[in-house]
C-alpha positions as CSV (number, residue, x, y, z in Angstrom):
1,X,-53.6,-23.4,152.4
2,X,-50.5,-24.7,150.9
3,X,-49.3,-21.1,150.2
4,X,-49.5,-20.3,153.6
5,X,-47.6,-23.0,154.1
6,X,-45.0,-22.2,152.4
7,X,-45.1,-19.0,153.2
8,X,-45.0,-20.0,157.1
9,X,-42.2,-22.2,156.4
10,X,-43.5,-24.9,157.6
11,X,-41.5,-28.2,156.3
12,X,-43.1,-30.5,154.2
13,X,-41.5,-33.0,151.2
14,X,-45.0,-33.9,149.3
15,X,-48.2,-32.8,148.3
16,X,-50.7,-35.4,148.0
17,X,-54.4,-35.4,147.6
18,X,-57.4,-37.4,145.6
19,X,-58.9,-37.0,142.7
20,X,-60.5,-33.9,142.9
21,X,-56.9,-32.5,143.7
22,X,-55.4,-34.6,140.6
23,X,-57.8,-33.5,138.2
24,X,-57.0,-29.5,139.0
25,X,-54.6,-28.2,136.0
26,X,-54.7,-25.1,138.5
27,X,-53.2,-26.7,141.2
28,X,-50.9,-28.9,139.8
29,X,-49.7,-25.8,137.7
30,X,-49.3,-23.8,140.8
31,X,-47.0,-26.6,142.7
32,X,-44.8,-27.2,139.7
33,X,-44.2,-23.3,139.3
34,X,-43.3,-23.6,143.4
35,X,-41.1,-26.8,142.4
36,X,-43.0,-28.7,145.3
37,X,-43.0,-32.6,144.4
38,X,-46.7,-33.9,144.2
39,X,-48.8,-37.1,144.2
40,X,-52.6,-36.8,143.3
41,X,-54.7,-39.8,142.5
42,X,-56.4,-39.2,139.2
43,X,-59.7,-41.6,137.6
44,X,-58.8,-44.3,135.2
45,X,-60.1,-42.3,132.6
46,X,-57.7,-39.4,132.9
47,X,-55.8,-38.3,130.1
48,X,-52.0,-38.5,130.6
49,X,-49.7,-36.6,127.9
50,X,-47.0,-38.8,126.7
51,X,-44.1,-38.4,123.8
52,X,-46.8,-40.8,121.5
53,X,-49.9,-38.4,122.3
54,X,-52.5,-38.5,125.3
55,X,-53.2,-41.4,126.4
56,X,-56.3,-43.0,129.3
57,X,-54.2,-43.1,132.5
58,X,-55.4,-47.3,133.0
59,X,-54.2,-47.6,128.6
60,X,-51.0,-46.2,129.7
61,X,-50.6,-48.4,132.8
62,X,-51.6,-51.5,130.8
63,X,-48.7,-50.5,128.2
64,X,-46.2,-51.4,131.4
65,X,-44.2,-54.5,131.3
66,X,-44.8,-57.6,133.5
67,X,-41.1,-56.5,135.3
68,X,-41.9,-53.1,135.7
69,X,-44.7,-54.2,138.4
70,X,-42.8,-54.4,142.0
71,X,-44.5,-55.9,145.3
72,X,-44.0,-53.1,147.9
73,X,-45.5,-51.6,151.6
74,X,-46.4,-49.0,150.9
75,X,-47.8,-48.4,155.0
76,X,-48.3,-50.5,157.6
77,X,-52.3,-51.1,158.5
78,X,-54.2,-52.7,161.3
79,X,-54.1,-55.8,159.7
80,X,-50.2,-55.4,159.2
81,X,-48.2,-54.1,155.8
82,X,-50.4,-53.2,152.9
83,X,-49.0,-55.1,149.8
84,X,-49.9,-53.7,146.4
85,X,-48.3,-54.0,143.0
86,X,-47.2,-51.0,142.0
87,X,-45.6,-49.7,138.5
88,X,-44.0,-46.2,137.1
89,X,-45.1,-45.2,133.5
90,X,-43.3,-42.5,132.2
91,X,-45.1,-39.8,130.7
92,X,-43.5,-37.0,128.1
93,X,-41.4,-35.0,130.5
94,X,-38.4,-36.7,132.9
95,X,-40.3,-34.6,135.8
96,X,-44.1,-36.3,135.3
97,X,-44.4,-39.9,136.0
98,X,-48.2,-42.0,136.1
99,X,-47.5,-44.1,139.2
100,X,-50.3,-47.3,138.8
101,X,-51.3,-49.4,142.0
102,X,-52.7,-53.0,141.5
103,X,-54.3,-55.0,144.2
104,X,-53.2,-58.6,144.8
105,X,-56.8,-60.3,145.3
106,X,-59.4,-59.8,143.3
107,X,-62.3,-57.4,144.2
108,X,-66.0,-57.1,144.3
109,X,-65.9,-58.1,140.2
110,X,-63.3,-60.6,139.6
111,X,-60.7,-58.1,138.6
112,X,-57.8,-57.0,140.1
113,X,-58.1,-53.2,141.3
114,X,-56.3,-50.3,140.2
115,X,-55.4,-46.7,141.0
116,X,-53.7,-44.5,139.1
117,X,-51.5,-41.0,140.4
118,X,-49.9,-38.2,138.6
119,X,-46.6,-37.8,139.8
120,X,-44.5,-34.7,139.8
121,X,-40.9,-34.1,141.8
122,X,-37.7,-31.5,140.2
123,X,-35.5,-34.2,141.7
124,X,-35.0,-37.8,140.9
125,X,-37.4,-40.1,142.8
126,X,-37.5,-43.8,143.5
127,X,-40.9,-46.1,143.1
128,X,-40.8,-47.2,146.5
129,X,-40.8,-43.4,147.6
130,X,-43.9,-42.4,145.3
131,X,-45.7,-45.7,146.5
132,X,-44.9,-44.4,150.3
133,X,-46.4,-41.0,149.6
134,X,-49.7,-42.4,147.5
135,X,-50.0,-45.0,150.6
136,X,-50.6,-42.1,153.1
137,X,-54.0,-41.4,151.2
138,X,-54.9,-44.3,152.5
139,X,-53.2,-45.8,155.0
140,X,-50.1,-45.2,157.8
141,X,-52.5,-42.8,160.1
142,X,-54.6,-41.3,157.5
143,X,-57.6,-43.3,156.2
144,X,-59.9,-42.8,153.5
145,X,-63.0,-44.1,152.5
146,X,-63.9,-46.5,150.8
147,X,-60.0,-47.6,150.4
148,X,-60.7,-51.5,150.3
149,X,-62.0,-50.8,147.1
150,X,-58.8,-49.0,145.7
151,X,-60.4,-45.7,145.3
152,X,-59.1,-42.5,146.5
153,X,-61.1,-40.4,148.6
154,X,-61.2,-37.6,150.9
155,X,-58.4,-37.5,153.8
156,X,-60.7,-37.0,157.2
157,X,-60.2,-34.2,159.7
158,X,-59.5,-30.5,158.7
159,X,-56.8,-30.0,156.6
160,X,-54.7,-27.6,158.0
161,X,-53.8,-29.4,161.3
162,X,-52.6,-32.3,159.0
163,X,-50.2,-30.0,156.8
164,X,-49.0,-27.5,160.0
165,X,-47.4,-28.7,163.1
166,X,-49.7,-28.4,166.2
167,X,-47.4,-26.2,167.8
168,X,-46.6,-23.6,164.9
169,X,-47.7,-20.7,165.6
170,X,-49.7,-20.6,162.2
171,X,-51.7,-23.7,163.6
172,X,-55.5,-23.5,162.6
173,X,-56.4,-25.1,166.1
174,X,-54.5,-22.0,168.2
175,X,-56.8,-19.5,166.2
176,X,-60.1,-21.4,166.3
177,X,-61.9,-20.3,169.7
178,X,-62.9,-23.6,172.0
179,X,-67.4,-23.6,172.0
180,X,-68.3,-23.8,175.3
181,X,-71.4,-26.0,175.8
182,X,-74.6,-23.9,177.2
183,X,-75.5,-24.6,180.5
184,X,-79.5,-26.1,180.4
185,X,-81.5,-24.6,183.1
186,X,-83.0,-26.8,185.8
187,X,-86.3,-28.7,185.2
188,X,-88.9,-27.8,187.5
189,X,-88.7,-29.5,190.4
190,X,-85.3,-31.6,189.6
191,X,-82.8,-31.8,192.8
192,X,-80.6,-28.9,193.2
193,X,-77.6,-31.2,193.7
194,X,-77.1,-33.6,190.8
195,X,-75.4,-36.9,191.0
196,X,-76.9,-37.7,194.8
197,X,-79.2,-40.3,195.6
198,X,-82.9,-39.8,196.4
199,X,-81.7,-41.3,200.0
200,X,-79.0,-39.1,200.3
201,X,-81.6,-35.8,199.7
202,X,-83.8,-36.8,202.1
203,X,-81.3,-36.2,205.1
């Protein structure tokens, strides 16, 4: 889908998906051949490679100084912004960052929540820009469930009419043919005019 993407030129900055997306070496392979920046929520136990060795992706984030965590929007909700802590780990290339999200009130278990994403982007990037992109997973128009808990999950609706501009002409919904909705044949003995009263039919 994204190669068709590209190949359609249709303009897009970021790539961003859950964890079944963040766990695929294929894919993330594939985008930083294409140079195309990425953010993909990864599980806490994911290994992340770092100049000191692999390390658990919530190890690495706990290795993050208290003034590395900033307070940031990262969308604006129903309920107004969505304030989260968020911190950038650096991993062992200048391109790769673990970007690590920390809720501000404690969840179902006492602890404060966390989320982890791999980032990836050729070009220098700011933490409030990869906090912007890893908020539109779950928030700013596209919900996901199960996102007051602080875990990623899948973006709803089909994907292509999220990635392609509705009126591109490579737009999914322009070649998907409308389903027409089957006329039921009359009951025996119903009226043969429906939406009139029974004192209306009797004249």
């Amino acid at each position: 889908m994204i190669g068709r993407a590209v190949k359609a030129g249709v303009p897009f900055k970021w790539v961003a998906g859950d964890e079944a997306y963040g766990g695929n070496l294929g894919l993330r392979e594939w985008l930083e051949a294409e140079e195309i920046p990425y953010v993909l929520a990864v599980a806490c136990k994911a290994m992340i490679q770092t100049k000191a060795g692999a390390k658990r992706a919530d190890e690495l984030a706990g290795l993050a100084p208290a003034g590395a965590w900033q307070r940031l929007n990262c969308a604006d909700g129903s309920k107004g912004p969505r304030l989260y802590d968020w911190a950038l780990v650096a991993t062992d290339s200048d391109q790769h960052w673990l970007l690590a999200r920390r809720s501000l009130q404690p969840g179902e278990k006492g602890d404060l929540e966390l989320a982890f994403y791999r980032c990836h982007s050729p070009r220098p990037v700011t933490l409030a820009e990869l906090a912007a992109v890893a908020g539109a997973l779950g928030g700013g128009g596209l919900l996901r469930r199960g996102e007051e808990r602080g875990r990623p999950g899948p973006l709803p609706g089909p994907p292509l009419p999220r990635l392609v501009p509705a009126r591109h002409p490579g737009h999914a919904r322009a070649r998907v043919p409308r389903r027409r909705r089957a006329r039921r044949p009359p009951r025996p003995g119903a009226p043969a005019t429906a939406g009139t009263c029974p004192c209306q039919r009797k004249h």
